[in-house]
N, C-alpha and C positions, 0 to 999 in steps of 0.2 A: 583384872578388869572385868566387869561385871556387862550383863548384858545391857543395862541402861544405860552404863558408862562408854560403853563403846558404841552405842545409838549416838549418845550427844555428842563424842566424838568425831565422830562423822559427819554429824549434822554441822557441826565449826569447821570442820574441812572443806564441806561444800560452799558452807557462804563466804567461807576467806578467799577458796576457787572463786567463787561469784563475783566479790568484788574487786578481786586482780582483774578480771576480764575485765569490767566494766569502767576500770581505772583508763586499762589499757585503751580501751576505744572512745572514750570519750574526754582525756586527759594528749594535749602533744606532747611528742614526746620525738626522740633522735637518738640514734649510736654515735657511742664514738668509740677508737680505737687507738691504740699506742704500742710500738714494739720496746719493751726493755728489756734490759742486762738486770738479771737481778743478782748475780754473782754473791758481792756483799749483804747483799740482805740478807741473803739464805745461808752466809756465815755466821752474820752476828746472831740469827735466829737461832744458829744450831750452837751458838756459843751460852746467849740466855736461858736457851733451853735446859743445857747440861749444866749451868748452874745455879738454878730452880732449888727453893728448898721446896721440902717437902708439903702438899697441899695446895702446893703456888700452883694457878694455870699453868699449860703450856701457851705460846705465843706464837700464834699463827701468821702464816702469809696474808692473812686478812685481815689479821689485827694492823701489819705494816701499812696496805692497800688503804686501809680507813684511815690510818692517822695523815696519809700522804695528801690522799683528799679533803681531808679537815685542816690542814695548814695551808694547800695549794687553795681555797677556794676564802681562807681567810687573808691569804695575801694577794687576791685578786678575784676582788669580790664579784668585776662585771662579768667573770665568767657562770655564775651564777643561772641557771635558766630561768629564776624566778626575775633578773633581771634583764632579761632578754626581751626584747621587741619583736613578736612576729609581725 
């Protein structure tokens, strides 16, 4: 990486910094939290993994975590925040 390249680099670090902040503070927004068992998961994870051909991804805990919430929020939609009433 060249001296320019890592200028513009940085310069895309700071405004992507810039507009998370500015998401953050002018967007609402709420935690949530949940305890699970993830036992199975991290078997069959460790079972897909080891039988991956060659080239295939590996398949993360967060590939699980995103599909969970893409089916959870398609089978109940008013959870949705964009359907939310404050």
């Amino acid at each position: 990486m060249n001296l320019i390249e890592a200028f513009l680099a940085e310069h895309c670090f700071k405004i992507t910094g810039a507009r998370l902040v500015e998401s953050k503070q002018s967007i609402p927004h709420y935690y949530l939290s949940v305890a699970c068992c993830v036992d199975k998961m991290s078997d069959l994870r460790a079972r897909i993994n080891d039988n991956r051909k060659d080239g295939e991804p590996k398949v993360s805990v967060n590939d699980f975590v995103l599909k969970a919430c893409a089916v959870a929020l398609r089978k109940v939609r008013n959870s949705s925040s964009s359907t939310y009433k404050f």
